[in-house]
C-alpha positions in Angstrom: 0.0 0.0 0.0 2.1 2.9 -1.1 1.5 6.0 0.4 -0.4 5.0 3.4 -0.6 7.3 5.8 1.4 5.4 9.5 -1.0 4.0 11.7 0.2 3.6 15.4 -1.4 0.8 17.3 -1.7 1.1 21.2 -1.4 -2.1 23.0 -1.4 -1.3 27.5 -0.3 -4.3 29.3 -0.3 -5.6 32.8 0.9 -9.2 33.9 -0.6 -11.4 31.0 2.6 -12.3 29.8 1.2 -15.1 28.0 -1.6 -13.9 25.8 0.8 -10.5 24.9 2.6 -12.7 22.2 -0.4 -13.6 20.3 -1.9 -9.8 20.5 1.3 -8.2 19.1 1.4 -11.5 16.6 -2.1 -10.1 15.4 -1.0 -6.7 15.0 2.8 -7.6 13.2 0.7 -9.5 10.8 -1.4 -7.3 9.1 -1.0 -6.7 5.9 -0.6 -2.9 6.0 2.7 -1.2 4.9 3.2 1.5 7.3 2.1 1.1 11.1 4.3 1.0 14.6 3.1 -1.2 17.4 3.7 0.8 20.9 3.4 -1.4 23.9 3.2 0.1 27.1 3.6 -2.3 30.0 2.1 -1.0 33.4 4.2 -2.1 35.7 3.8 -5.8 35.4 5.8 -7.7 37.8 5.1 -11.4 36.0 7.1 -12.5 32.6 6.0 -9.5 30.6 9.1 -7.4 30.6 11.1 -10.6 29.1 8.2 -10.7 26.3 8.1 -7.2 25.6 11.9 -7.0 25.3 11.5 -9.8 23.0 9.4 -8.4 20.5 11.3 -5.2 20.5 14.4 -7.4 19.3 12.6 -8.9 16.5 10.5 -6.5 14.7 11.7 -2.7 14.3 8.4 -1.1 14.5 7.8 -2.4 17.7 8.4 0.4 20.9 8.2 -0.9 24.5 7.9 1.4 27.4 7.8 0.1 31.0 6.1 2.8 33.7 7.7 2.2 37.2 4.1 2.0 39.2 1.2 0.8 38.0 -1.2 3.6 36.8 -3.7 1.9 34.9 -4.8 0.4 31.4 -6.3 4.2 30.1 -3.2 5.8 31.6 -1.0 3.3 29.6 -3.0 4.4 26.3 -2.3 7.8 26.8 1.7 7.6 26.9 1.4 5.3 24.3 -0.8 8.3 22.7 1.9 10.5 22.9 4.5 9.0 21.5 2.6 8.2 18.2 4.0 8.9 15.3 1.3 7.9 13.0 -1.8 10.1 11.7 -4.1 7.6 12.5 -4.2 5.9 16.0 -6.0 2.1 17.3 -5.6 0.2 19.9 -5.6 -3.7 21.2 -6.0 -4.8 24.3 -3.3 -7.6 25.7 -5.9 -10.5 25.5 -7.7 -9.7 22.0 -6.8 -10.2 18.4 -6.7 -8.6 15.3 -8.2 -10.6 12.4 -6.1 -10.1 8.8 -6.8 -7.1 6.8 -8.4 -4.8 10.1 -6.2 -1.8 9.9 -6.2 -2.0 6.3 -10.4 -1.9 6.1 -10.5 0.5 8.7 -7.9 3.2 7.0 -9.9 3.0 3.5 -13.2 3.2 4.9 -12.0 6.7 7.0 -13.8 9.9 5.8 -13.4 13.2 8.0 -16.7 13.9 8.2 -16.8 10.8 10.7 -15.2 10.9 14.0 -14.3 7.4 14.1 -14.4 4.4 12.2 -15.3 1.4 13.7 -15.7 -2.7 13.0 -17.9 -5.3 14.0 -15.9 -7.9 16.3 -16.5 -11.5 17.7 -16.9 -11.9 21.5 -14.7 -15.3 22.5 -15.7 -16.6 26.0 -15.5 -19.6 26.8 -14.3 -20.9 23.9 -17.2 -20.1 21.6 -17.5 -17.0 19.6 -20.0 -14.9 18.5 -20.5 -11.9 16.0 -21.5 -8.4 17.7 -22.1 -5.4 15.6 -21.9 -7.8 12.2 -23.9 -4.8 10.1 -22.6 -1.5 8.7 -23.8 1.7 10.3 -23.9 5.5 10.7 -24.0 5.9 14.7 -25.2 9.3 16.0 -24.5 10.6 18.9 -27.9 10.1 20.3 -27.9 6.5 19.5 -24.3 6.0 21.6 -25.8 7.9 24.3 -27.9 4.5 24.5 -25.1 2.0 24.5 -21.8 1.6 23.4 -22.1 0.5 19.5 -18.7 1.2 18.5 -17.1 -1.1 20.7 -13.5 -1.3 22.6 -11.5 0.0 19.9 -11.5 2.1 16.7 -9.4 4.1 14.3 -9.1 8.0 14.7 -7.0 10.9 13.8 -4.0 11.1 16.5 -4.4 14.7 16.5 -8.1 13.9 17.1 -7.7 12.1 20.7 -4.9 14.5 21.4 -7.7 17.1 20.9 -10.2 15.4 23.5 -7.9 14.4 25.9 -7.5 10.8 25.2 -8.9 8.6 27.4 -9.8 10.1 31.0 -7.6 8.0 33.5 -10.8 9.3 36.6 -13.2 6.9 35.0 -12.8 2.9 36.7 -13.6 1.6 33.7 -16.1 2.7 30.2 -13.2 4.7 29.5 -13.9 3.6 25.7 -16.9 4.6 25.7 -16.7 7.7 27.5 -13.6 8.3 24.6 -16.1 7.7 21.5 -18.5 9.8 22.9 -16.3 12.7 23.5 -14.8 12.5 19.7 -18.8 12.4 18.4 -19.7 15.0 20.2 -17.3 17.3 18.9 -16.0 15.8 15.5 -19.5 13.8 14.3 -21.1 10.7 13.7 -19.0 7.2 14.3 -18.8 5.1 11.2 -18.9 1.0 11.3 -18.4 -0.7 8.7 -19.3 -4.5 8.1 -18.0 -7.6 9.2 -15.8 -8.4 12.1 -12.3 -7.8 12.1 -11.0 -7.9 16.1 -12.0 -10.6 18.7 -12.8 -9.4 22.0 -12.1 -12.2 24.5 -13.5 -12.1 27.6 -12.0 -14.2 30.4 -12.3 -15.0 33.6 -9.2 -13.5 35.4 -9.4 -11.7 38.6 -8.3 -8.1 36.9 -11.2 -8.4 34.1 -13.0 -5.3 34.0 -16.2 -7.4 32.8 -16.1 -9.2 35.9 -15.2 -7.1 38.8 -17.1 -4.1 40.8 -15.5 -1.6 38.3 -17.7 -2.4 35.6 -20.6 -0.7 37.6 -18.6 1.8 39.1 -17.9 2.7 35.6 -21.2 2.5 34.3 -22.2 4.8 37.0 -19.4 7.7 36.3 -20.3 7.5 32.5 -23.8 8.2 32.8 -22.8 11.0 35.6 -20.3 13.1 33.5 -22.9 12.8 30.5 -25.9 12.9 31.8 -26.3 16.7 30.0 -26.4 15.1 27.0 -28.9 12.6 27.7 -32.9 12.7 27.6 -34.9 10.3 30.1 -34.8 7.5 27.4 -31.2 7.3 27.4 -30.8 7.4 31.3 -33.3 4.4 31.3 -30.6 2.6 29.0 -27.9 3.5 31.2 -30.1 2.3 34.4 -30.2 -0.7 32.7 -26.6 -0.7 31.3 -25.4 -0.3 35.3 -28.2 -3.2 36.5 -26.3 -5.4 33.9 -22.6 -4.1 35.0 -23.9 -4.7 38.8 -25.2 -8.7 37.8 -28.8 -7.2 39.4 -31.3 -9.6 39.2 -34.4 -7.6 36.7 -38.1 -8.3 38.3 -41.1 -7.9 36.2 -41.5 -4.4 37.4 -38.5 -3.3 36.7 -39.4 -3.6 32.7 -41.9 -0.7 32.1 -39.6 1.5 34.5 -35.9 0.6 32.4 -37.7 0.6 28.8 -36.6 2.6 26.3 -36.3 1.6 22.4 -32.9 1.5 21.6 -32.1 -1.0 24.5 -35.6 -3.1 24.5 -34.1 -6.3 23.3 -31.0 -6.4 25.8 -33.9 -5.1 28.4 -36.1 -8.5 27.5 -33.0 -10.5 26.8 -31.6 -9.8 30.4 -34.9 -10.1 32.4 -35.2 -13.5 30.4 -31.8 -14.8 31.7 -32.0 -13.2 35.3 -35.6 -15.3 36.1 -34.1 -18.9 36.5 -36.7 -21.0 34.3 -35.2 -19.9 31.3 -31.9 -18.9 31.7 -30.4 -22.6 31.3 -32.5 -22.7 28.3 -31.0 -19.3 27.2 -27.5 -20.6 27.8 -27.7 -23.4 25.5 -28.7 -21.4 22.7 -25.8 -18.6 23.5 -23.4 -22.4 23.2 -24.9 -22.0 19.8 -24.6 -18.6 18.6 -28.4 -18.0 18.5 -28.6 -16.0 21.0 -26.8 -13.3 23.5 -27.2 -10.9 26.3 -24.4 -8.6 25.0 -24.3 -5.7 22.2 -25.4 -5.6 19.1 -28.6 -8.0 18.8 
């Protein structure tokens, strides 16, 4: 691909020494001509440093930094962030993969009138994997004020999250989130575009957001700093966003009062799988990729 602008590729690490490989193996492997991978480790104190030094050796467009205290995932995006030297700028997270041709479909599909571009992705957990976001879309900001329908990671202009801030290291966790909706509020619309190109694999460490306190904590600071923005139908999705984060347990009454559109189908889908009857039922058919209680559906 002559000519193609440099896209730097953020990739924060803590202590997961031995998924780190196969991340950075994802990103080394794309076929796009021009693109540095920046790993920032946070302070791990398990094998990472010996990985990280590794991959440094063997490919050139690999840069490692190493921050002497731990400071946090969004924190470790942001140094990362400013030592970019590329006018485009994604990200990967220490357990996911890229799938082959991502950075390139993202770069051609860009247009500055968007604020981001975005891709479908497959959610991995336990060994099964699913599609999420599979469809091409225009997202506004008052459909992301609903949910997160970009996902954990996109492609923007570096000078773009320089502009915003980059992520804010306050937030516990939705830090993505709270990131895309920053850059559509002040740049436009997010743009996705067909067909998954990343796997987000959720698993079921200790530290994983997904599955600790933070989650809601999160939840809860998101809707907080944004609540301006949002009408009473979009702080019924983000109720219902933090009684998912929180693992609360939905009650037939708690339907008409968490309704709103955009989110009716997680609503349903949730209340379904928190009211034991169904929820083996419900499980079975997740086995099977027929059915889910995450985005997207």
């Amino acid at each position: 691909m002559i000519g193609a602008p440099r896209v730097s590729i953020y990739l924060p690490t803590r202590n997961r020494a031995r998924s780190l490989a196969a991340a950075a193996a994802s990103v080394l492997a794309q076929d796009y001509s021009d693109l540095e991978l920046l790993i920032v480790d946070d302070a791990s104190v398990d094998d990472t440093p010996r990985v990280t030094e590794e991959l440094g050796r063997q490919d050139p467009r690999v840069r490692v930094w190493t921050l002497p205290a731990s400071r946090g995932a969004a924190a470790a995006r942001n140094v990362a962030i400013g030592q970019a030297k590329g006018e485009f700028a994604t990200g990967i997270d220490d357990d996911d993969l890229m799938l082959p041709g991502r950075v390139a479909a993202l770069v051609a599909a860009h247009q500055e009138r968007y604020a981001l571009v975005c891709s479908g992705f497959f959610h991995e957990r336990g060994g099964w994997r699913r599609p999420v976001f599979p469809e091409p879309r225009t997202i506004a900001l008052t459909e992301l004020l609903h949910y997160n329908l970009v996902g954990n990671q996109a492609l923007v202009r570096t000078d773009r999250l320089c502009a915003v801030g980059g992520y804010d290291e306050s937030l516990v966790a939705c830090q993505d989130y709270d990131l895309w909706t920053r850059l559509v509020v002040r740049y436009g619309p997010a743009l996705r575009i067909g067909g998954p190109s990343y796997v987000f694999r959720e698993t079921a460490e200790a530290d994983s957001i997904t599955r600790s306190p933070r989650a809601l904590e999160g939840a809860r600071q998101y809707a907080h700093k944004h609540a301006r923005l949002m009408t009473p139908a979009h702080m019924r999705s983000q109720q219902l966003l933090q009684a998912i984060a929180g693992r609360e347990r939905i009650g037939a009454r708690d339907l008409a009062r968490l309704y709103a559109t955009p989110t009716a189908g997680l609503l349903l889908r949730y209340w379904a799988a928190t009211n034991l009857p169904v929820s083996r039922a419900l499980r079975e058919l997740w086995r099977g990729g027929r059915w889910s209680l995450g985005p997207g559906d």
